[in-house]
Structures are given as structure tokens and as C-alpha cells.
N, C-alpha and C positions, 0 to 999 in steps of 0.2 A: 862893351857890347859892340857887337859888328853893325854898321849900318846898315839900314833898311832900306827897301825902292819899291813902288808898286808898280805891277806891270799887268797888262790885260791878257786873258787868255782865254779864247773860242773854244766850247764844249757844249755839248749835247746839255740841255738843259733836264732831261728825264737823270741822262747821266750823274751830272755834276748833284743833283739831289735825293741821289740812292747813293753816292759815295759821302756827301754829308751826314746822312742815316747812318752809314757802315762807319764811318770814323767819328762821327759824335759817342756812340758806342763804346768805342775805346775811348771817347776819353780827348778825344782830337780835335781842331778843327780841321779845314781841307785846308785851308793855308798851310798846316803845321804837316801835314801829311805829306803836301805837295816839295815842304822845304824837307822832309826825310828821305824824301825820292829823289830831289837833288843831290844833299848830302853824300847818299848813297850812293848813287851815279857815280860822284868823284873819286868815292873812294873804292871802285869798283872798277873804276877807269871805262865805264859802260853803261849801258843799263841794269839795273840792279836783278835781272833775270835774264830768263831765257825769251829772246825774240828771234822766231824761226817759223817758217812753214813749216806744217807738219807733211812732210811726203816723208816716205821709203826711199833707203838710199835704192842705186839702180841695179844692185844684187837682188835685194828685196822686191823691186816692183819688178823684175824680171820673172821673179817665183812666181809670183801673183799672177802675170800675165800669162806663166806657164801653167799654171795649177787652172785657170779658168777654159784654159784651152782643152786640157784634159779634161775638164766637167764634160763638155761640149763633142767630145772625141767619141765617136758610137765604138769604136776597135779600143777603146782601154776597157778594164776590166777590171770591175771594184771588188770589192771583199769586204765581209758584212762585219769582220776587226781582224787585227793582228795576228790570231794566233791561225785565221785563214789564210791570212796573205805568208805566215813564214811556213807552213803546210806548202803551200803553191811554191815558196822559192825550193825545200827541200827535194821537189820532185826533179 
């Protein structure tokens, strides 16, 4: 068996006692949890998910910024669905 070390770690105490609920549950302690989030790590070479902002890449939030502009625009001209707006292009 691999040795063992204790080490301290700072968390949210509301935290740390809704993840002990959530993994006594399964079955777990949060010590046991915390060494499968390591384990994982390693073997992940990362963290064992996705850690990102969520934004739009800059195609996307270009759309966005272009689609609200158009809200805003009194000279664009809506169409109440599709088959008005492909009427309007055939003309």
C-alpha cells in the first residue's frame, strides 16, 4: 500500500457539507472523492473535465451583436415566418 500524508485544505464550509451528503451517497467519503479527482487528474494529464468560460467564440458573439442590432434597427423589416420571408425574396 502507497503511503499516506495529511494535508489541509480551505473550503467553503456550506460546500465541503453538501459534497459530504452528495458522496456519502454514493458510498464515498470526501477524502476518497478528493483522492479520485487526483488520481484522475494524473491520468488525464489535467483536470479531469472541462474548465473554461463560457463565452461565444468571436464568429458567434459577432452574430449576437449583429442580430441585436437588427432588433434595434426601425429600416429592417421582419416577417411574421419563413414562408413570408422566401415570398419577399422571390419577388
Amino acid at each position: 500500500m502507497a503511503e499516506t500524508i495529511n494535508f489541509s485544505l480551505r473550503v467553503d464550509s456550506n460546500i465541503k457539507k453538501q459534497c459530504e451528503s452528495l458522496y456519502g451517497e454514493l458510498g464515498l467519503s470526501l477524502s476518497t472523492a478528493i483522492n479520485v479527482f487526483l488520481r484522475q487528474s494524473l491520468r488525464t494529464g489535467g483536470f479531469p473535465f472541462s474548465v473554461r468560460l463560457d463565452r461565444p467564440n468571436k464568429e458567434t458573439e459577432a452574430a449576437l451583436l449583429e442580430a441585436e442590432r437588427l432588433l434595434y434597427d426601425p429600416n429592417v423589416k421582419f416577417y411574421e415566418d419563413a414562408e413570408e420571408a422566401l415570398r419577399e425574396l422571390k419577388k
